[in-house]
N, C-alpha and C positions, 0 to 999 in steps of 0.2 A: 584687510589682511589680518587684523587685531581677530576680528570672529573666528576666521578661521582657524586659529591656535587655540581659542579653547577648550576641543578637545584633550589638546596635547597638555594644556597647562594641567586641566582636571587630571590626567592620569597618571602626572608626574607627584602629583600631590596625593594619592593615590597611594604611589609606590613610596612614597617619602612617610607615609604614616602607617605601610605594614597593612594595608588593606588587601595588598598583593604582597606576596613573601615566598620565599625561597627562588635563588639564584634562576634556575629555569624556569618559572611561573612568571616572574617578572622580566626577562627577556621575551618569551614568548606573549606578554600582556604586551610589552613597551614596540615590537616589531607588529603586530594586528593593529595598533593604535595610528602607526607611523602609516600602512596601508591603508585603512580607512582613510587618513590624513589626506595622501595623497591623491585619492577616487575623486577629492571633493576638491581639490585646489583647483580653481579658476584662473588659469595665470595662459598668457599668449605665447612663450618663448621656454626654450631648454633652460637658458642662464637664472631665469625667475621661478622656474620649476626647480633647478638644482638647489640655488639657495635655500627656498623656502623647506625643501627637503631638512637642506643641513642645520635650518635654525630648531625646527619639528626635532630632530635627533640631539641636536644638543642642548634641548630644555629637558626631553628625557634623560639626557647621562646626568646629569647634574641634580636630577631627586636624589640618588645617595653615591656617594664618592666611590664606593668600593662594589663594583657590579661589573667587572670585566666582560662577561659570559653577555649582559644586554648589551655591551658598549660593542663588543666585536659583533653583536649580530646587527647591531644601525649601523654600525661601519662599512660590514659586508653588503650591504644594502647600499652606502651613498656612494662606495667606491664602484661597484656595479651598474650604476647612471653613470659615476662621474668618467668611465674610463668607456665608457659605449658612444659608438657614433649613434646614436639615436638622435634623433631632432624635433620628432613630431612627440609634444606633449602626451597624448593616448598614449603614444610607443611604452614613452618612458614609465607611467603609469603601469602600464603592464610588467616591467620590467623590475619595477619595486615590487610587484604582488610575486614575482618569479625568485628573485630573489628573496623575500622575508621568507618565503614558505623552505624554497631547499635550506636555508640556514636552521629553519624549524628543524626538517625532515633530519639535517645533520645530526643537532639534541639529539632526535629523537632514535635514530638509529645507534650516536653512541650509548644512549641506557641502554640498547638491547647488550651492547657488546662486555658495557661495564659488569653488569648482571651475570654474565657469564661466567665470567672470572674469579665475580664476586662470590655467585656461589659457592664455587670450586675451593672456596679456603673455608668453609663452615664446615665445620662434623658434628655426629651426634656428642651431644653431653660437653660441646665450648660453653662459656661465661664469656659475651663479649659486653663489652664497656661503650655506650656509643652518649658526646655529647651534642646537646642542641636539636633541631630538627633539620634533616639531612633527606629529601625525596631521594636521593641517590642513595643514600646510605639506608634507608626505608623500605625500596623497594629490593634490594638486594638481602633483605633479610625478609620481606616477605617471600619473596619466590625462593627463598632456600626453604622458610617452611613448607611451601606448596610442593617443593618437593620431598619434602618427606622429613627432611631434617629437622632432631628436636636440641635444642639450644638455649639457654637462658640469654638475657638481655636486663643489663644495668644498666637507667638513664639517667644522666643528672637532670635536676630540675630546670636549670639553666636561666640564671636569674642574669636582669632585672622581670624580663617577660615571660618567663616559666614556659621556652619554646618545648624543653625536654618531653614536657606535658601531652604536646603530640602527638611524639613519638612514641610516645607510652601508651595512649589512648589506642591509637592504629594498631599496634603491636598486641596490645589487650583482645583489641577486638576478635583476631582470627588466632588467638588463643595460643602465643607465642607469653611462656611464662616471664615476667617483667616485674623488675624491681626499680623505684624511684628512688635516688637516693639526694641530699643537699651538695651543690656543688662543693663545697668544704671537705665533706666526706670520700672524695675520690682515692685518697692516700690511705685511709682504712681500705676500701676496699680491695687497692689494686693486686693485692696478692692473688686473691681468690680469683682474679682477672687472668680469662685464655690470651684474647683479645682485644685490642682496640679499633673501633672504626669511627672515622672524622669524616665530615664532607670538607669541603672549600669553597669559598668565595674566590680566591683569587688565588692562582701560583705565578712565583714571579721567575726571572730568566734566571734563578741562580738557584730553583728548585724548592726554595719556600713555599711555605703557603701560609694564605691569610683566611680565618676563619674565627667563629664566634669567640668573641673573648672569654680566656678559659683554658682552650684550644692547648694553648703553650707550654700551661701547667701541667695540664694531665698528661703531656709527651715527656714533659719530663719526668716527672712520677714514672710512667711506663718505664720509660728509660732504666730507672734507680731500678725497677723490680724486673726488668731483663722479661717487660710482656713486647711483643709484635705492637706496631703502633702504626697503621695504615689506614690512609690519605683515600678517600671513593671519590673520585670527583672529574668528570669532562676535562678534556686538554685545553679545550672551547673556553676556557677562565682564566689560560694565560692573561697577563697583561703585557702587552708590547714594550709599551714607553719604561719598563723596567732595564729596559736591554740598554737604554740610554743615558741611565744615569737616573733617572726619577723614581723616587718611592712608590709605590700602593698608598693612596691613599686612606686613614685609617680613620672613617666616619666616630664622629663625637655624635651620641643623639641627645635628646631632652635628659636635662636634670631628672622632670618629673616621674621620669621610668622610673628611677631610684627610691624618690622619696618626693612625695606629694608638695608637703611642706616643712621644710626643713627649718631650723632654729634661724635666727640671724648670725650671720657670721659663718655659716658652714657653706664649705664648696665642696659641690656635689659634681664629680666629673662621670662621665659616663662613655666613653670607649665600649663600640661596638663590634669591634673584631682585633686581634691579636695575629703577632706573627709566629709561626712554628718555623725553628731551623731544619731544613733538609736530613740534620744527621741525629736527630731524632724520628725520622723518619725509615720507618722500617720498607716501604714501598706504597709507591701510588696504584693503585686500583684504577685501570681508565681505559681507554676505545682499544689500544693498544697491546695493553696484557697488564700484568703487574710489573713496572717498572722501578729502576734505582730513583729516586731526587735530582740526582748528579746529573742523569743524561738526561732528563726532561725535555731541555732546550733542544736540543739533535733529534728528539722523537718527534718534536713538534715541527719542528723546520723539515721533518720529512713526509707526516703526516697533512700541515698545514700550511705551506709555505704561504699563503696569503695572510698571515697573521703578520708578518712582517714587514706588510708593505700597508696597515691598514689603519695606520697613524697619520 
């Protein structure tokens, strides 16, 4: 059984060192890993199948603490087996390839809807302010220029790993005019700022969201300068166990991002995501339409009610 997980150990380690990165790329890597997983398990019984399911899913939640969006699509996956009269091993086999893929198609269908919307708030001649690298937030600003929309784009750099650098490159490329600027520098800029657009890692049942550390500051700034500060990001990154009582977990990474080698004596902490309060939040961007912070929880409980049973 030890063989058999080393796929699963590889790809968690994988997603633990940023080889695979951004919230959907990494659910949709960790749900293909978990199917493969499963094609290959040799096991006689549902009970030995189901387990070996639920250990395969939760060596992948646990490469990094804050991935709601991968957690609820292995979830949607084990609760899928776990709630099926299936018995014959193939069955259930099949049943994980049925469900990883429509949890995909889900993702996949909310960017078309996010996109929509997303564009719908771009005009010619906005300055939008966008930090980190954000595929949500990326391709909503690509398909506005593809339609024709001409707009400037401020990135921050996004340190410790210069994620901003991405966004900037992509953006470059199809010739959407782009400024880089040092994360420090956000508070100069934000006057000359239309807009803000953030992705998110994770929003929790009280309409926060958790996102690159950073995140927080520059809502506030917006805030202070009375710019729009709007959230693009899947409903799909709720996290449940908020509703409970339990935090978001807020991954700490390597010192070494920071500083290679630090003097003796200095602590180098390194916090990789931060929380935005809802009422810095001008609205979420998502499958839905543009919605308040506030009702989050009621869009979602109507949109997804199996999110709340999938703890």
């Amino acid at each position: 059984m030890v063989y058999m997980f080393n796929e699963v150990f590889e790809a968690s380690q994988a997603i633990r060192r940023l080889k695979v990165q951004g919230a959907r790329n990494i659910a949709k890597y960790a749900i293909k890993i978990l199917i493969n997983f499963s094609r290959e398990l040799d096991v006689a019984s549902r009970g030995e199948f189901i387990k070996a399911v639920l250990k395969a899913s939760k060596i992948l939640c646990e490469a990094r603490p804050t991935e709601p969006l991968m957690r609820n699509g292995l979830k949607f996956i084990s609760r899928s087996i776990y709630e099926s009269d299936e018995y014959k091993v193939e069955d259930l086999k099949m049943l994980v390839e049925e469900a990883g893929n429509l949890f995909i198609k889900m993702v996949e269908n909310s960017l078309e809807k996010i996109c929509i919307f997303g564009v719908k708030r771009i005009r010619d001649g906005l300055t939008i302010l966008t930090h980190c690298h954000s595929s949500t937030v990326n391709e909503v600003l690509i398909r506005a220029y593809k339609n024709g929309r001409r707009f400037n784009v401020i990135c921050t750099e996004t340190r410790p790993l210069f994620q901003g650098r991405i966004t900037a490159r992509k953006l470059a490329d199809i010739g959407v005019k782009t400024t880089m600027i040092v994360d420090s520098a956000v508070r100069f800029f934000m006057n000359d700022v239309d807009l803000v657009f953030v992705g998110a890692d994770a929003i929790t049942s009280e309409g926060n969201i958790v996102n690159k550390i950073g995140t927080s500051q520059i809502a506030l700034i917006a805030h202070e300068a009375r710019t729009p500060f709007y959230v693009i990001t899947e409903l799909l990154k709720f996290s449940p166990h908020t509703m409970y009582g339990d935090y978001e977990r807020i991954e700490e990474r390597d010192p070494s991002e920071v500083w290679k080698s630090p003097p003796i004596g200095v602590e180098i902490r390194n916090p990789a995501f931060d929380i935005t309060r809802r009422d810095y939040i001008h609205g979420i961007i998502c499958e839905e339409g543009i919605i308040s912070p506030h009702i989050v929880i009621e869009v979602i409980n109507r949109r997804y009610p199996w999110l709340y049973t999938s703890q």
